[in-house]
N, C-alpha and C positions, 0 to 999 in steps of 0.2 A: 505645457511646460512643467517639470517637475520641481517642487520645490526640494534646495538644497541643504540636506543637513549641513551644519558649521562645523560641527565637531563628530569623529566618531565616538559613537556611543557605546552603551553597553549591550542593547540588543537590537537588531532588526529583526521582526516578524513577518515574517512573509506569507500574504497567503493569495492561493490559485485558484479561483472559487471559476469550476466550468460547472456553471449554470444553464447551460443550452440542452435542456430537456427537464424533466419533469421538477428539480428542485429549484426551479426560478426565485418562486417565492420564497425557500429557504437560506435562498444565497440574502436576499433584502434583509429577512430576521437573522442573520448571523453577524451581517456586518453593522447591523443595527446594537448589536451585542459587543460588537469592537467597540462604536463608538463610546460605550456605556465609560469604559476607559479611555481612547484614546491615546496618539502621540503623548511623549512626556521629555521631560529634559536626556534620558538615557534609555527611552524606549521609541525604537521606529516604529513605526502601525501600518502598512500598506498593505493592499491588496490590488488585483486584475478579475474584472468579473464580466466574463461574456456571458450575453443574457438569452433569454429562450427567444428565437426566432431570428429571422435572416435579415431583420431591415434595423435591429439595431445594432449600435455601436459596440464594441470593447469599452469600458473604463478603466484606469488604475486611480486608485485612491492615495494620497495621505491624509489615512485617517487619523478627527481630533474628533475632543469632547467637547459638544457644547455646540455643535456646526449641524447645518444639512450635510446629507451625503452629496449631493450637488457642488455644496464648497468645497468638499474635499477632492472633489474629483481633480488631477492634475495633469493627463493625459485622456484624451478620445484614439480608438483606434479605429479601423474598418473591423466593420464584420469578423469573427474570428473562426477559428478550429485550433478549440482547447484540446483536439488530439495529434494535432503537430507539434513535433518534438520542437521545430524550431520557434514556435510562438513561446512554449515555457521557457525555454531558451534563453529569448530576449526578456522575458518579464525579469527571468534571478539574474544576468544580466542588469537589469535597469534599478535592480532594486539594491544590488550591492555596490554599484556605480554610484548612485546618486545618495545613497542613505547607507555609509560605512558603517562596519560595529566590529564590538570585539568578538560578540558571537550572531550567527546566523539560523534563525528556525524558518524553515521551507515547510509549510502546509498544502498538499494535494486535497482540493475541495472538490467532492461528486461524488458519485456511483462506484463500488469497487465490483471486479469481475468475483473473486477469488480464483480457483484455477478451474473455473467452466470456460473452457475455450471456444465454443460458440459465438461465432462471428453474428454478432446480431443484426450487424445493419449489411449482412450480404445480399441476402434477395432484393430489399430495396436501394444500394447502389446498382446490383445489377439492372434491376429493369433502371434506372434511372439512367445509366449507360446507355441502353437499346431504345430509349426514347432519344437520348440526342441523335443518336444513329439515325435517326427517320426525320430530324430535326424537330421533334417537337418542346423541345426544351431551347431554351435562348440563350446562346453560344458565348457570351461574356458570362452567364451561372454557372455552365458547364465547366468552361475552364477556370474557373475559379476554386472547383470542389476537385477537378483531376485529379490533382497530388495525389490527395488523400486515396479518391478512387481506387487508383493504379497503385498504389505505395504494398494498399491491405487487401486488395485481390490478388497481386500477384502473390502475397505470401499467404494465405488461404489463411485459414483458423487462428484467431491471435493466442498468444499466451499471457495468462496474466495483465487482465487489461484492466486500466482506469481513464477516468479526465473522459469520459463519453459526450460527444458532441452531436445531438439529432441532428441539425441542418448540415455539417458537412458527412455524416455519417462515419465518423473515421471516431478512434480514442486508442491511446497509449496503451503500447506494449511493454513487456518487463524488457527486451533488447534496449528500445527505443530509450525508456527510462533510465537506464545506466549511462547510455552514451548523454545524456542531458545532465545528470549530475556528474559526469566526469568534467566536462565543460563549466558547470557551476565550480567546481573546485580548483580548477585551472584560472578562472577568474576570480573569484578570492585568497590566492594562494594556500587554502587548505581547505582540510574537509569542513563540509559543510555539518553543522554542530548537530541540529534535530531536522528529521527530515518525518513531519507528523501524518498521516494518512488520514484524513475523515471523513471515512469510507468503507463501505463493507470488507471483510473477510480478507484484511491484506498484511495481519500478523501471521507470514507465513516461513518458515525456514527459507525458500525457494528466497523470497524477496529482498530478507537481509542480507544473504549472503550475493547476490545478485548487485547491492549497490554497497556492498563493505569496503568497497577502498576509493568511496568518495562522501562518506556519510560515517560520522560520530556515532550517533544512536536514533534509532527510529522506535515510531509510535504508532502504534492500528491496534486492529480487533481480530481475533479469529473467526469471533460470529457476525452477522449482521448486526447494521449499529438503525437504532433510530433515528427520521427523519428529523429530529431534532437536533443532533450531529453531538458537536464538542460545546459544551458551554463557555464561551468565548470569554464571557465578562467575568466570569469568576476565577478562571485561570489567569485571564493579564489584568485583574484586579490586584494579584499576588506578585505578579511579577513587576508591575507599578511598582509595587510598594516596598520590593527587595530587586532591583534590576542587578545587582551583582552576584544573582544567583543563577551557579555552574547549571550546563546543560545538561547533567546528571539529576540534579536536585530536579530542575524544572522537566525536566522530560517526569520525573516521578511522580509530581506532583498533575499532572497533565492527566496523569491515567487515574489519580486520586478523586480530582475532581470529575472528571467525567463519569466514573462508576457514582460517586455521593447526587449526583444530578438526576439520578431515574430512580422510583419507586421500587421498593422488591417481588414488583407484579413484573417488571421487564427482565427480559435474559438477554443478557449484556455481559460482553469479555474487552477489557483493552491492558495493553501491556507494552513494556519500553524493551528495548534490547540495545544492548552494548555490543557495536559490532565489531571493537576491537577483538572479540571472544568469538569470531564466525572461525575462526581456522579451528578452535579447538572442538565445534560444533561439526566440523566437515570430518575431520579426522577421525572424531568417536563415530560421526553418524556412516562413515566409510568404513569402519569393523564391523558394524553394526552390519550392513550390506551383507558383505561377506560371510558372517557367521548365518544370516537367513539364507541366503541362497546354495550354501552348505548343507544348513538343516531344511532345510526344504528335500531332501535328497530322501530322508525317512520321512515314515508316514503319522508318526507321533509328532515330529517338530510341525509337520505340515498341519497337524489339524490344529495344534497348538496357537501358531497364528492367524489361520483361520477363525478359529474362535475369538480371539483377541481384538481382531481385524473386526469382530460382528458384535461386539459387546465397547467399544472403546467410544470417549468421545467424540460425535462429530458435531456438524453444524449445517446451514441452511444448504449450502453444498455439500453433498455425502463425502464426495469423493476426498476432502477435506477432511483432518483426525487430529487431534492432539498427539503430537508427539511424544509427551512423557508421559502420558496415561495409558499410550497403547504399551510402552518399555515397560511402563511397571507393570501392567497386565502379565507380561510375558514373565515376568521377572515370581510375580504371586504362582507361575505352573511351574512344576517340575519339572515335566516334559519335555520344554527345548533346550534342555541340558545346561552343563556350568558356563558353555561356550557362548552362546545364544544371552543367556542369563547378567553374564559378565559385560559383555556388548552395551545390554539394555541398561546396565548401571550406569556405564560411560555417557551416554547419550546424556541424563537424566542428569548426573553431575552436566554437562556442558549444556543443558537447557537450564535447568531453575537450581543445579547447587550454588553454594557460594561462590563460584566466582563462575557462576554460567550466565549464559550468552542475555536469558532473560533475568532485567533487574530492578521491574516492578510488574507484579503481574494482579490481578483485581477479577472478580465475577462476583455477578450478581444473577439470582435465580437459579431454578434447581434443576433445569433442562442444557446450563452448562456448566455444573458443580466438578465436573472431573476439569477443567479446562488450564492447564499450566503456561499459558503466555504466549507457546507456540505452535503454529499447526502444520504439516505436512500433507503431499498430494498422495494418496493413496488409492484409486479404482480397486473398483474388484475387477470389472472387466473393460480389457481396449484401453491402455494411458495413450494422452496427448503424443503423437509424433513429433509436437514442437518440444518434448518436455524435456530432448537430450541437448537441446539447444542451452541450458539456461547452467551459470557455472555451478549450482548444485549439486547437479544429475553429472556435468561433468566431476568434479572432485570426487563426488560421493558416490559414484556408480549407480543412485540410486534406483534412476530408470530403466537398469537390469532385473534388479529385482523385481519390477512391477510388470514385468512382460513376463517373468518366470511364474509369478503368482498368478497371472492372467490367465497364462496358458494352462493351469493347472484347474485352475476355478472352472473353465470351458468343461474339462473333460471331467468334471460332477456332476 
């Protein structure tokens, strides 16, 4: 039974810790870190933590200071699949039902893909398929995992996955994802205020514009983040202590703390974006297109970005590139002309100028010192075939480009 807030508050916290593989243990030390804080008169504290393995429970929490996690617990679920859209679903749902505010922050807890679309759990739903088939698997587990089974085979290779759930082998798509916070907005009557990722490599252009018109401002990394995550207590230590702080402020500060929490032996990026700024990101980043797959036509522009393409930042995923680091690359040569050159300004203003799309951006360590807040999918060879699916690639044309560079890089 959930306990009811009396009054809407100033903020509800929301966070989705899918714990069902290898960060079990870190999902206990994080919300161990909530408690350090806790509920307060204008702050909500909940979370949903499905835990590693198939015989136990879901929990949702209202979390306090000063309690076991046991007390706080205020809902038991069955078994879950933190990679069904509909379980997140019902968690923002339950959380905005039961614990109103003026503003809403959504935390996705777990493993992020970035854009390695590598279905990882296919050969093991497969053979786990062809054992039911023989019946060696027991037909109430079978059909319990189906959905999921059937959902992500039939669309082969995901895109943009997080929320990774071992036992049902299934985790969230970027599709998936949008259609879930559209439904979160639809139920709170507006966008949802911060929408935090703490999770690998998921400050990506693709992503913000993918959930921009149900989502204020988002929060990730473009690099791999440490097993240690977000430092919980020292971020809603602050917000404790000022809860009528805009989701501009506290998305800044999110990314403040989290960089100030690692030593400068770590390489570490996390940054806020304002997605009210995704159209002016599509619109330069859609010149931008154009003007490469133009100059791609000579052989000076071609090597131009080339070069740029093999000298710019990336991260644990190659295929992965900072997007204002590769523009100003291009913008430092001569050679892709005032066209090309011009583009890459545009871009650059609608990433990290004053009034671009990123509006706090933080690194730490010297392996990602070029890093400006947001990254893009760039292969040298073979882009994803989901990747025209996503409204980036639609607006931006960009996955023209990367079949044109593709096929060009082949024939060197």
């Amino acid at each position: 039974m959930a306990v009811k807030a009396l009054t809407r508050k100033q903020w509800t916290f929301m966070v989705y810790l899918a714990g069902d593989n290898n960060l079990d243990g870190n999902g206990l030390m994080d919300l161990a870190e909530m408690k350090q804080v806790g509920s307060t008169d204008e702050l909500n504290l909940i979370a949903q933590f499905d835990r590693a393995g198939s015989r136990r429970q879901t929990k949702r929490f209202y979390l306090r200071k000063g309690t076991t996690l046991a007390k706080d617990a205020v809902a038991q679920l069955p078994e879950g699949n933190t990679g069904d859209p509909g379980a997140l679903k019902d968690f923002i749902t339950w959380g905005i039902t039961h614990y109103p505010a003026l503003r809403y922050a959504l935390i996705l807890w777990n493993h992020g893909g970035g854009w390695d679309d590598t279905d990882v759990y296919a050969d093991s739903r497969r053979r786990r398929i062809q054992r039911a088939a023989r019946g060696k698997i027991r037909h109430s587990f079978f059909l319990s995992n189906l959905h999921s089974a059937l959902r992500t085979a039939a669309a082969g290779a995901k895109p943009r996955a997080i929320l990774y759930d071992d036992d049902a082998k299934d985790f969230l798509d970027n599709l998936e994802l949008k259609k879930v916070l559209t439904a979160a907005r639809k139920t709170a009557g507006r966008k949802i205020d911060i929408l935090g990722m703490d999770a690998c490599l998921m400050s990506m252009a693709e992503v913000v514009c993918q959930v921009r018109q149900d989502v204020r401002f988002t929060i990730g990394s473009e690099q791999t983040e440490p097993l240690d995550g977000w430092p919980y207590h020292k971020l809603l230590s602050t917000l404790a202590q000022k809860p009528s702080a805009t989701a501009e402020s506290f998305a800044s500060l999110i990314v403040d703390r989290y960089i100030a929490s690692y030593p400068p032996s770590e390489s570490i990026t996390q940054s806020a974006c304002d997605l009210t700024r995704s159209t002016a990101l599509m619109d330069a980043a859609g010149k931008l297109t154009c003007a490469l797959c133009d100059g791609m036509k000579k052989d000076a522009v071609r090597l131009a970005i080339m070069q740029a393409r093999a000298r710019v930042q990336s991260y644990e995923v190659r295929d992965n590139i900072d997007l204002a680091d590769f523009c100003k690359l291009l913008i430092k040569d001569d050679a892709p002309g005032e066209v090309v050159r011009c583009a890459c300004r545009k871009v650059m203003d609608a990433v990290c100028g004053p009034d671009g799309i990123v509006i706090r951006s933080a690194r730490k360590g010297a392996a990602v010192k070029n890093s400006y807040g947001l990254a893009i999918y760039f292969p040298t060879l073979d882009p994803s075939p989901l990747y025209s699916k996503l409204d980036f690639s639609k607006k931006t044309g960009w996955g023209k480009f990367l079949q044109s560079y593709s096929k060009i890089s082949r024939q060197r």
